[in-house]
C-alpha positions, 0 to 999 in steps of 0.5 A: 412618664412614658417609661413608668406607664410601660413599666406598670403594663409589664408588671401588670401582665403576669397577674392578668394571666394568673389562676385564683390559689386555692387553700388548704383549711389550717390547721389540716384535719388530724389523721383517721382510721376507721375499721368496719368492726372492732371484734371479727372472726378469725379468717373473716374480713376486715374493711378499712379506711385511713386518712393522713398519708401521702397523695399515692403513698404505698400503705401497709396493713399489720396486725400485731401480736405476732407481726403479720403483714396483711396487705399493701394498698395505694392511698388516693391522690388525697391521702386516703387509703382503703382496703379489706384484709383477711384475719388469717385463721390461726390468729390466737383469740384475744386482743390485738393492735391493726396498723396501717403504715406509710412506705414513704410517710412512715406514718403510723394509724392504729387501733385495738381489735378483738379476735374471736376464735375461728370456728369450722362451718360443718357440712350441711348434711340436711335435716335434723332428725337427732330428736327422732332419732332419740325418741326412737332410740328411747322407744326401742329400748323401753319396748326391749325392756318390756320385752326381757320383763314378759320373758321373765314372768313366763318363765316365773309362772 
């Protein structure tokens, strides 16, 4: 009997040490990609926001038509991984696929985005005067017409 209450302390002594297991919810949530818009601006950003990959995995941003690599970015010890990317100014307006991909996962997020064509901002150069600057223009030409009118009718008379 002694033996057998001995042995139950010793089994017992590793469960009393024992931390609670945490669980994982099941099924696990799906992977996610969220972008900050779906139509941008050539050469304007792009933020976003991935879901699914591994704990510190190295993520790499994409846009296709033309692969081009926009960027490499850390996932956080969840699996999650954000970032903002520049849409290069050459990119041809019209419809694209961004991608985010997994380095060790190799885990593909995609979404379809629309590229609107990049416009250069002009110099700001002050006021607009090109109204004045036609009414005047407008005045000039009607007091010159005027002008050519009264010599004629001089030399007529």
């Amino acid at each position: 009997m002694a033996t057998a209450a001995a042995s139950a302390v010793l089994a017992a002594v590793p469960v009393i040490g024992a931390q609670p297991a945490h669980s994982q919810p099941y099924p696990p949530d799906p992977p996610t990609l969220t972008l900050t818009a779906t139509t941008v601006v050539a050469g304007d950003d792009l933020g976003f926001t991935g879901t699914g990959f591994l704990p510190t995995e190295g993520v790499s941003a994409f846009l296709f038509s033309k692969p081009v690599k926009l960027g490499r970015f850390t996932a956080d010890s969840n699996g999650t991984v954000k970032g903002t990317v520049t849409i290069p100014k050459w990119t041809d307006p019209g419809k694209h696929y961004f991608r985010l991909k997994g380095v060790e996962s190799n885990r593909s997020l995609g979404a379809k985005i629309i590229v609107r064509p990049h416009k250069p901002h002009l110099a700001d150069t002050g006021d607009d005067r090109s109204l004045v600057m036609v009414g005047g223009s407008a005045a000039l030409l009607a007091l010159g017409a005027g002008a050519v009118m009264a010599v004629r009718r001089r030399k007529h008379n």
